[in-house]
C-alpha positions as CSV (number, residue, x, y, z in Angstrom):
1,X,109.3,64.8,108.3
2,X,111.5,61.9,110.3
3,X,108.4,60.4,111.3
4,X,107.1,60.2,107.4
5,X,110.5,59.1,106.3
6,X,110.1,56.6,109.4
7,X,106.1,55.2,108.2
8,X,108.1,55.2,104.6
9,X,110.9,52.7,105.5
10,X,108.2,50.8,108.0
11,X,106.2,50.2,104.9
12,X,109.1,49.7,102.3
13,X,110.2,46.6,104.6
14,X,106.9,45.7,105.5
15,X,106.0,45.3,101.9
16,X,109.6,43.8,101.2
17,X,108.5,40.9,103.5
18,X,105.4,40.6,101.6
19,X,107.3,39.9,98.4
20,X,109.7,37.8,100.0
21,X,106.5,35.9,101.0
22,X,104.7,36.0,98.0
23,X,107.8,34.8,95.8
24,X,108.2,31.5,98.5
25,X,104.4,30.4,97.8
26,X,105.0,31.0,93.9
27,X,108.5,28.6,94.2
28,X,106.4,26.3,96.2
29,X,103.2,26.0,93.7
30,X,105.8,25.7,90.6
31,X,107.4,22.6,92.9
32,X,104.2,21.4,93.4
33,X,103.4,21.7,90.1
34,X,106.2,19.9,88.8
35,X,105.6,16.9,91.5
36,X,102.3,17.0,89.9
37,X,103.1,16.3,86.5
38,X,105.7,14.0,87.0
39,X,103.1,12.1,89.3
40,X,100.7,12.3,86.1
41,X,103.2,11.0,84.1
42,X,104.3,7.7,86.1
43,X,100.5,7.2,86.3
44,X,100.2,7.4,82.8
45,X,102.7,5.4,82.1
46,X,101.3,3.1,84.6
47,X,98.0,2.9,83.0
48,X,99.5,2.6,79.3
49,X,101.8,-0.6,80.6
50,X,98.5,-2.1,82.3
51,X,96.8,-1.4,79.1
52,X,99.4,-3.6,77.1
53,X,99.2,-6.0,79.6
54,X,95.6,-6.6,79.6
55,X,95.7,-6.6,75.5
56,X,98.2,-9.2,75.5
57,X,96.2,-11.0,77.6
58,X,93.4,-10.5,75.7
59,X,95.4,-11.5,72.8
60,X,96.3,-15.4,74.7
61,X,92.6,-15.7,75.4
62,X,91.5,-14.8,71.9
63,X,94.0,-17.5,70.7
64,X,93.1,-20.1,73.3
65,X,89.3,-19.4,71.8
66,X,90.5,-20.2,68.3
67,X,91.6,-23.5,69.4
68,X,89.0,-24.7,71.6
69,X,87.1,-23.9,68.7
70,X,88.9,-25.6,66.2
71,X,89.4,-29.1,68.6
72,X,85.3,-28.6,69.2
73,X,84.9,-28.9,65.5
74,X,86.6,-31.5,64.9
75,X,85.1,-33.8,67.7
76,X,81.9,-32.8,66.2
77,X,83.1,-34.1,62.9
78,X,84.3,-36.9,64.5
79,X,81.1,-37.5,66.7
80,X,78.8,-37.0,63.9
81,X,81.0,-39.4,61.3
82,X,81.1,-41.9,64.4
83,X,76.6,-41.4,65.0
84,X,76.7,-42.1,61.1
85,X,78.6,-45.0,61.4
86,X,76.7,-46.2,64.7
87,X,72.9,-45.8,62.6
88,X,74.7,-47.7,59.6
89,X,75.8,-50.4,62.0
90,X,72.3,-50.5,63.3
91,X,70.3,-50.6,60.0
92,X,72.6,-53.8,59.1
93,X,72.1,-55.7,62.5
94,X,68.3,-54.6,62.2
95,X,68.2,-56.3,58.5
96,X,70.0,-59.0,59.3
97,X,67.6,-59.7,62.5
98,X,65.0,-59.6,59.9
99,X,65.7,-62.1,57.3
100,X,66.8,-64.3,60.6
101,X,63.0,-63.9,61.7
102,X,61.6,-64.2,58.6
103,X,64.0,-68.0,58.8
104,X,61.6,-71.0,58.6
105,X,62.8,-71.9,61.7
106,X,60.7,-69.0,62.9
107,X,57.9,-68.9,61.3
C-alpha cells in the first residue's frame, strides 16, 4: 500500500509539472499571438498610409496631366492660327510676285 500511495504522489506531481508546463506554452502562444496582431496592425496601417500616399500622388500627376494638356492645346491653337496666317502671307507675296512678273518690264 505505501508503495501505491508512493507511485500515486510520484504521478500527481509528475503530472502537476505537466500542467505547469502546458499552461507556460499556452501564456506564451496568447503573447505571441497578441505580438502578432499588433504586428498585423502597424503593417496595415503601414500599407493603408502608403496607399494614401501613392493616391495623392497619383492625384498631383493626374493634375499635372490636365495642364500639360491644356497648355498643349493651346499651342496647337496657337501653331495652327500662326501656319494659317503663315499660308495667307504666302498666297499674298506669291500674287503679288505674279502681277510683278506679269509687269511689262518682264515680259
Amino acid at each position: 500500500m505505501a508503495e501505491e500511495k508512493l507511485k500515486k504522489e510520484y504521478f500527481e506531481i509528475l503530472l502537476e509539472g505537466i500542467r505547469s508546463d502546458v499552461k507556460l506554452v499556452l501564456e506564451g502562444h496568447a503573447v505571441l499571438n497578441k505580438k502578432i496582431d499588433n504586428g498585423y496592425a502597424v503593417l496595415n496601417q503601414k500599407i493603408d498610409n502608403g496607399y494614401a500616399v501613392l493616391n495623392k500622388k497619383i492625384d498631383d500627376v493626374k493634375e499635372l496631366v490636365k495642364a500639360v494638356d491644356k497648355k498643349v492645346d493651346q499651342n496647337y491653337k496657337m501653331l495652327d492660327y500662326d501656319i494659317k496666317q503663315v499660308g495667307k502671307s504666302v498666297g499674298e507675296v506669291k500674287e503679288k510676285l505674279n502681277e510683278h512678273i506679269r509687269m511689262p518690264a518682264h515680259a
